[in-house]
N, C-alpha and C positions, 0 to 999 in steps of 0.2 A: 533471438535473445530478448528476453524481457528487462529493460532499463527500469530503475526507478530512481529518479532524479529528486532530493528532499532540498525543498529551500529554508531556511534559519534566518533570523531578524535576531540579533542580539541572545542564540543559544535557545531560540524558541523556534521552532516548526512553525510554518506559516503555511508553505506549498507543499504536497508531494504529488508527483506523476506518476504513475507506472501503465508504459506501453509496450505495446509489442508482442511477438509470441515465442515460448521459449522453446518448441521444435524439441522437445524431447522427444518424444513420440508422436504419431499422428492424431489427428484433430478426434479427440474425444476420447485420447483413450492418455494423456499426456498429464502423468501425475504432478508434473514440475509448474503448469498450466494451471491446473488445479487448485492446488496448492494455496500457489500466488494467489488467485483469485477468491481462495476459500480466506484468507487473511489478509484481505485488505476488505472483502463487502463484510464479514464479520464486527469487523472493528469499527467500520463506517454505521453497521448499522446498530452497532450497541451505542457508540457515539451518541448518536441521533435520538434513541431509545430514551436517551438518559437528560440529553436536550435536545431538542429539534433547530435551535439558530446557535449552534456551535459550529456549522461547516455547514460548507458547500460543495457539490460536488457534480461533477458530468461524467456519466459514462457511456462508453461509445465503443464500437468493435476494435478489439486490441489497446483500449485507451481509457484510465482513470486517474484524472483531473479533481483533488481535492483542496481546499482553502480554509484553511481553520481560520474561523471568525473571531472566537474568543478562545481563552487559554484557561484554565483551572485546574484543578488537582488531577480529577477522575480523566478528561478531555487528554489532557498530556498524558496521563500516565497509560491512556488506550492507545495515544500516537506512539508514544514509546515502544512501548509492548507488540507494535505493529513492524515498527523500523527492524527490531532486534529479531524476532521471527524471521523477517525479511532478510535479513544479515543470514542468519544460520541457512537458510534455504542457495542463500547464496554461496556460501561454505561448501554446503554440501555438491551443489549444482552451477559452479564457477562457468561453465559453457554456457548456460541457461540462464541466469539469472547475474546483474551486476546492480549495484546501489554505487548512486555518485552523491 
């Protein structure tokens, strides 16, 4: 299952994690995997695109670790847009995918 753990400071996104694999299918053919992973480097990298010292972030097998630095319109409104995606993927694929 793929976890994605989001931290908040006062209704603002600070943290979010997303680890793990969601086993839908086998390795490389796992649309739920995909997915995830096509909507969260997306967003990270439009983020970045638009500023490069808005976030931080690690990524690592089965593991993305981001830190938003600063907060602004466009910055939150790409975090948002990521959460809520994340949310329906969740919807759709409750075995596979959980947001806490």
């Amino acid at each position: 299952m793929i976890k994605v753990t989001v931290k908040k400071n006062n209704d603002l996104i600070e943290e979010i994690s997303v680890k793990g694999h969601a086993n839908f299918d086998v390795y490389g053919s796992d649309i739920v995997c995909a997915s995830v992973s096509s909507i969260v480097i997306t967003s990270v990298n439009a983020m970045l695109k638009l500023d490069d010292t808005c976030l931080d972030y690690i990524e690592q097998d089965g593991l993305i670790n981001i830190k938003l630095l600063k907060h602004d319109l466009v910055t939150d409104t790409l975090v948002n847009n990521m959460i809520e995606l994340l949310k329906e993927l969740e919807t759709k694929y409750p075995k596979n995918v959980k947001l806490n």
